[in-house]
N, C-alpha and C positions, 0 to 999 in steps of 0.2 A: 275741710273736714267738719262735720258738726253730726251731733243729736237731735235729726230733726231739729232743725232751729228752725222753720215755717209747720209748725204741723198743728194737725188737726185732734185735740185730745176728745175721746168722750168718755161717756160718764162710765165712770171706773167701776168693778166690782172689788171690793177690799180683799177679798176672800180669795181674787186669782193672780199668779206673778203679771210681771211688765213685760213684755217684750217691746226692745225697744232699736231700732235698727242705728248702727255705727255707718256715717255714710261718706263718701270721697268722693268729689265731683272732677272728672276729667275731660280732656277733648275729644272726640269721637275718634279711634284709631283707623286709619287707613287699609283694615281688614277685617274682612267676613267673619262675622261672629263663630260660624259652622270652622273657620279654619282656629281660630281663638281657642273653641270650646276641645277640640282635638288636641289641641297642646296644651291647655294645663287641666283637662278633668281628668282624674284620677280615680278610677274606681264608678259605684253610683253615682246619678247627678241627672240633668236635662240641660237641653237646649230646645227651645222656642220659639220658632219663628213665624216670619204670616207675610204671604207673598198675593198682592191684590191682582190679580187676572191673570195674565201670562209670567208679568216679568219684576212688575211695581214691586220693591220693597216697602209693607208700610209701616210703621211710623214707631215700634217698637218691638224688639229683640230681648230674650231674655235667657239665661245662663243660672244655674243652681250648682252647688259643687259642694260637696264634705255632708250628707244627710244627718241631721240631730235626730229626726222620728224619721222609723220605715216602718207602713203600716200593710201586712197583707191580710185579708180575710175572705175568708171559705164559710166551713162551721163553725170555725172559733175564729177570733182577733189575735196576731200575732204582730208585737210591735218589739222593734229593735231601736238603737240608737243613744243618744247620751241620759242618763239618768235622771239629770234634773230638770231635763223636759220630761222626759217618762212619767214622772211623779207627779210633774205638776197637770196631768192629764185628766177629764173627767169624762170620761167615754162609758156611756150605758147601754147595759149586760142585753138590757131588751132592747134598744133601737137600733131600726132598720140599718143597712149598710151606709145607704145616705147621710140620716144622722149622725151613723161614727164618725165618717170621717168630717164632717163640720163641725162637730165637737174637740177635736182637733186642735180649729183654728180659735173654735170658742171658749176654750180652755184659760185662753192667756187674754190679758188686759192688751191692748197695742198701743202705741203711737203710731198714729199714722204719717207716715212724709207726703212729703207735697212733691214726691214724684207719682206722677196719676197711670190709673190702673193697676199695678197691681207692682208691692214691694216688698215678696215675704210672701208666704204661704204653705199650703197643702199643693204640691202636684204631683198627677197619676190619672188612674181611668175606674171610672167604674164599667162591670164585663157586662153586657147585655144581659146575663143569667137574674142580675137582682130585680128583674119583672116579676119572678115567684113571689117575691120579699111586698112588691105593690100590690098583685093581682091574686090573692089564692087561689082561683080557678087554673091558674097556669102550675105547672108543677115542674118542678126544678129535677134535671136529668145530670146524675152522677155526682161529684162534688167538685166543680170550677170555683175556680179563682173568681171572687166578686168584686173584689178592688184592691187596687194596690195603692199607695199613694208614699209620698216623701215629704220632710221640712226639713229645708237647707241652711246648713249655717251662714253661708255666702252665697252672695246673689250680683250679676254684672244686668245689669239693665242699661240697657242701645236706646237712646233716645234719638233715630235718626232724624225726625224733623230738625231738632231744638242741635243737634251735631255733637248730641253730649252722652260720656259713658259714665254710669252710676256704679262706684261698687260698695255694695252693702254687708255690714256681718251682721248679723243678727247677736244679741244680745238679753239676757231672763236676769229680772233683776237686779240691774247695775244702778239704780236709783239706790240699792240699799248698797251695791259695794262698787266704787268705784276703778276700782283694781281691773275689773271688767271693761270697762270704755279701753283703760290705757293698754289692753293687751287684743283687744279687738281692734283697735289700729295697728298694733303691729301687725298684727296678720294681715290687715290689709298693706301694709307696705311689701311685705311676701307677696302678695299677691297682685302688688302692680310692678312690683321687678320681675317679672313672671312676664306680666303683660308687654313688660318692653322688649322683650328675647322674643314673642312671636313671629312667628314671618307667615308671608302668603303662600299657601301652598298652591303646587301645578300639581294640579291631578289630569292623570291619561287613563282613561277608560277603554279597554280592551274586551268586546263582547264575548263571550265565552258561552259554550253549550250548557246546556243544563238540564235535569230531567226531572219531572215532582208527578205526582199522583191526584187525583179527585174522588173526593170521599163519597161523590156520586158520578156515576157516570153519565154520559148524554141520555140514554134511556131511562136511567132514575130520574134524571132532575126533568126530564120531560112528564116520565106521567105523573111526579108531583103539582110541575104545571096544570095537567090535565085536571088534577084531584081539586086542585086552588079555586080553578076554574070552574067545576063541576059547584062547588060551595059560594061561588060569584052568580050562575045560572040561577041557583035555590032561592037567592035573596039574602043567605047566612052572610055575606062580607059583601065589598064595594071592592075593594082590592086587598093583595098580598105580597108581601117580599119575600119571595124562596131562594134560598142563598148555600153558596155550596165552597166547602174549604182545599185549596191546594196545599200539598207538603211538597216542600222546594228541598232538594239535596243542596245544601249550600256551607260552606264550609272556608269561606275568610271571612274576614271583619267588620262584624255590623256597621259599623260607622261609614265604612263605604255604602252599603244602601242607601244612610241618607244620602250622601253626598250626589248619589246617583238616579236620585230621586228628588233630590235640587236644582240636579241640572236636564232632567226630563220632563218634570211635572210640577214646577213651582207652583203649589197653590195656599190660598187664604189661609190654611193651616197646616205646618211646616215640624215637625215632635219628631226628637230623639229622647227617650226615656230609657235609662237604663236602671234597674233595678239590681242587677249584678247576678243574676242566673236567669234573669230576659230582657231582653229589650222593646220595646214595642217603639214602633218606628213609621211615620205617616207622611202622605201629603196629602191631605185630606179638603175637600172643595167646600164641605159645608158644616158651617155652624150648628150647633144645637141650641145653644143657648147661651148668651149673654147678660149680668146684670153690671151696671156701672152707674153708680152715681144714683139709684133708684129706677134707671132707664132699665126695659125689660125687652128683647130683640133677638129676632131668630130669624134663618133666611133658608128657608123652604127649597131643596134642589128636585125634581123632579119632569123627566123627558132625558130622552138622550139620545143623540149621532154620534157616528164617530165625526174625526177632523177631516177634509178635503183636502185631496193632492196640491189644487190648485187655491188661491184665492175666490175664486172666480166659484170652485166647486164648494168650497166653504160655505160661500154666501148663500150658495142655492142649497147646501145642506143645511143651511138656517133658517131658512125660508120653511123647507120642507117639514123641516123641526114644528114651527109655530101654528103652521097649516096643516097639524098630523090632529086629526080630531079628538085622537084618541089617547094621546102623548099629552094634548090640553088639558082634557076632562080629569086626567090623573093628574095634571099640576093643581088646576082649579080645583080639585078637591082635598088634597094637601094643604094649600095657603088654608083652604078651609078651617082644618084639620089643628092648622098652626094657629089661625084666629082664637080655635076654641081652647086652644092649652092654655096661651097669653090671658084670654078671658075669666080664666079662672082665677086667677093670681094677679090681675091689672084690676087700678080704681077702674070704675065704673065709667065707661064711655072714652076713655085713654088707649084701647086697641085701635091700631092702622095698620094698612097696605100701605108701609110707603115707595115699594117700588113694587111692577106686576110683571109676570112674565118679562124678563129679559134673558136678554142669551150672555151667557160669559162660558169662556175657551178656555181648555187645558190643551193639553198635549196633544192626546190620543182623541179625549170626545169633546161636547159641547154639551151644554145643558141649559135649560131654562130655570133663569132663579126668580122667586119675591122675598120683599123684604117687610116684616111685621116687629112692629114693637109696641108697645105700654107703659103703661107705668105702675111699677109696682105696689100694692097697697102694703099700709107703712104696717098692718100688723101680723103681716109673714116674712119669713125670712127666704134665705138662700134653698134650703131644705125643702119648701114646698113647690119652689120654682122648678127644682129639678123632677122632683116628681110628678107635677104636672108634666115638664116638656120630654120625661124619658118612658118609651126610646120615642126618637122621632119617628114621626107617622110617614117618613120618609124611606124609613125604614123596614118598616112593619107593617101598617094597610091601614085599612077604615072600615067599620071603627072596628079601632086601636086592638082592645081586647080581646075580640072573636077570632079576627087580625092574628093574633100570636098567639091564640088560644090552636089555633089551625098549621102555623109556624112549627110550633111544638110537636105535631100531630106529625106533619113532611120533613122535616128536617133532623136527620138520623143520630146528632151529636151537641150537645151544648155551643152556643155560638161564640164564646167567652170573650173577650175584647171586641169582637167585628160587631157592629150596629150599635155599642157602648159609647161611650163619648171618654174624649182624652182633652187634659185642660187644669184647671186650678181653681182652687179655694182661697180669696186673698185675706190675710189676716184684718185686710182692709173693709170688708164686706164685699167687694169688688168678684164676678166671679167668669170666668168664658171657657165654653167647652166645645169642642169639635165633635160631628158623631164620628165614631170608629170606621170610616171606610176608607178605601186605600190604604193599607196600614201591614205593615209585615208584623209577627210575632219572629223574634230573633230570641230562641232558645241553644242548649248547647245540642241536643240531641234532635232538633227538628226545627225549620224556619217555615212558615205558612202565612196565607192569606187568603182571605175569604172574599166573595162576590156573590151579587144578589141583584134580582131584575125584579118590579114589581107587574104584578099580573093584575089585569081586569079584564074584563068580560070578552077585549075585541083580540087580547094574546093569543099568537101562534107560538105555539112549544119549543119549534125549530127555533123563531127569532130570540125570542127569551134566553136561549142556550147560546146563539151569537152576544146580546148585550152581556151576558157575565164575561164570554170570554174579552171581547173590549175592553171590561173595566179592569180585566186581570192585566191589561198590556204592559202599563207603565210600572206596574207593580214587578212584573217578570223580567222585563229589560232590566229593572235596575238591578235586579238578582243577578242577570245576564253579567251586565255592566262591573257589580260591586268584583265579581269571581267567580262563582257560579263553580262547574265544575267542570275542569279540562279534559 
């Protein structure tokens, strides 16, 4: 047990509390964190995972549990939670949605431990909609949800390279009263007698029917196509994502979608968030954005097949993938796209392509990924990263703002979570967000999920309304799978 005994202090401001993490180092337990987090989270909380290609688990796992701040904002900031975090909060009336919530984290002095990436923080999503908040030309439809976010009192971090489990309480000025360290180890001793009554669960998935709606139907979402297209013809865009939302009749237990969605579609970014009247719940292929350590990196998804019956048809559906001119031109113009956010926010001459057009597999499709990073210059923060890389142009078209300025124009309802990014703010500096695709909203009165095809110049309407329904598959089996309705 110790207080950060290897840590990293920096230069303190007098004027804000300590937070300061109580931490317990154990042996990595011989079960799935996903089975872990189902038996002792109680109420709000997350779990976090990140699964590299098919099957790889990588290299860290993380678990949030008993929220100190819950922060939603709309029109106004509405924040819940325990008091003397509350208070010691400095969140300004005029900054952006972004800013609040890294204010946040920027509120408190830390210690940082010397477990890497991320030990403590803010997590949650910001909704697609805070582009009005970037862009004024874009104008914000109705009053959506902009962000949600949490700070946990406990935290289990999976170090599975190192085979080690972290459990952390969080702590606000125990440097002035020690009464604090010795009662945040008992909690954690509550909370690894807890860990030892787990077991592994067998879970049996039984597909079930189910019936949901589209808030456009095939001839809507087609002549918006048309319309996309007509504005790609003119010269006004290069491309566009038109995206169109499912409501899924669904009615058992969110946690079974992840579960179902773990075992259909493990990918890079793996989110249960429960906020406690929604869930937002993903298996999500691509990155938005990462910062670690001053390192600035994003991994560009764009093209898509579905998966081959055989292996054999795989490979030639890969082939076909790289050799589609047109499926390129919109990747190559993406990385572009991604170059130039990174360039904004990287020293000078520190942007790379370090990987280019590769193919990595999920379930249902395949996609061509790259991978870009920098380095960030030392006198922006977290805050501008985001705004630069949101939303991805992955998402949205090129360029970005005529892009969503057009978005707004075809698309009949706020996009709220879908094309937003889900992920963390680390009290550390440390920051990673996934964009919002693949991702169910688990509400009590509606469960949904959204898909989007990006269009350019050589889009046929028909095919474009085949790639949503593809990207809907895995999302709708695991509704199938979780229960669905009999």
């Amino acid at each position: 047990m110790f207080v950060d005994s290897e840590c990293k202090t920096k230069k303190m401001d007098k004027e804000k509390p300590i937070i300061a993490p109580v931490i317990r180092e154990l042996e990595l337990p011989d079960l799935k964190p996903m089975d872990i987090y189902e038996e002792i989270a109680s109420g709000p909380g997350f779990l976090l995972e990140s699964r590299e290609g098919e099957e790889k688990l990588s290299r860290f796992s993380f678990i949030g549990l008993k929220p100190i701040i819950q922060t939603k904002i709309d029109n106004e900031i509405k924040i819940d939670g325990d008091a003397e975090y509350i208070e010691a909060l400095d969140i300004k009336e005029e900054s952006t949605t972004i800013d609040k919530i890294n204010q946040i984290t920027t509120s408190f002095n830390h210690i940082t431990s010397r477990i890497p990436r991320f030990d403590g923080g803010a997590v949650g999503y910001f909704s697609y909609d805070i582009v009005s908040e970037l862009h004024k030309s874009i104008k914000r439809k109705g009053n959506p949800i902009l962000a949600e976010f949490m700070v946990c009192r406990q935290y289990l971090v999976f170090d599975h390279k190192e085979e080690t489990l972290y459990l952390i309480e969080i702590t606000v000025n125990s440097d002035k009263n020690p009464e604090k360290i010795d009662k945040a180890k008992k909690r954690l001793d509550k909370l690894e007698k807890k860990l030892r009554k787990c077991k592994q669960k067998n879970r049996e998935f039984k597909e079930n029917t189910i019936s949901f709606e589209s808030n456009m139907n095939r001839y809507e979402y087609m002549e918006a196509v048309k319309k996309a297209k007509k504005h790609i013809v003119e010269g006004d865009i290069f491309q566009a994502v038109i995206s169109r939302r499912l409501d899924v009749e669904f009615n058992g237990n969110p946690f079974n979608l992840y579960a179902a969605l773990d075992k259909i579609n493990p990918s890079p970014y793996m989110y249960y968030v429960d906020f406690g009247d929604q869930k937002i719940i993903g298996s999500s292929p691509e990155m938005l954005v990462r910062v670690q350590d001053g390192e600035v990196m994003t991994v560009p998804i764009a093209g898509t097949r579905k998966r081959g019956e055989t292996d054999e048809k795989d490979r030639e559906l890969s082939r076909e993938l790289l050799n589609d001119e047109k499926e390129m031109a919109e990747h190559v113009m993406l990385v572009d796209l991604a170059r130039n956010d990174l360039g904004r926010i990287s020293k000078f001459g520190s942007v790379k392509v370090e990987e280019f057009s590769v193919i990595e597999k999920f379930s249902h499709v395949q996609h061509i990924t790259s991978k870009v990073t920098g380095q960030l210059k030392k006198e922006l923060g977290l805050p501008e990263v985001l705004k630069s890389c949101f939303p991805a142009g992955t998402v949205s078209g090129a360029p970005k703002i005529r892009a969503m300025e057009i978005i707004n124009e075809l698309e009949p309802e706020p996009r709220g979570a879908y094309a937003g990014a889900v992920g963390y703010i680390g009290f550390n500096g440390n920051m990673d967000f996934a964009i919002a695709i693949r991702t169910i909203l688990s509400k009590k009165d509606r469960t949904s999920l959204q898909l989007g095809a990006g269009i350019v110049h050589d889009s046929k309407p028909a095919r474009e309304w085949e790639e949503t329904k593809e990207k809907g598959m895995a999302g709708l089996k695991a509704i199938k799978l979780a229960g669905g309705q009999e």
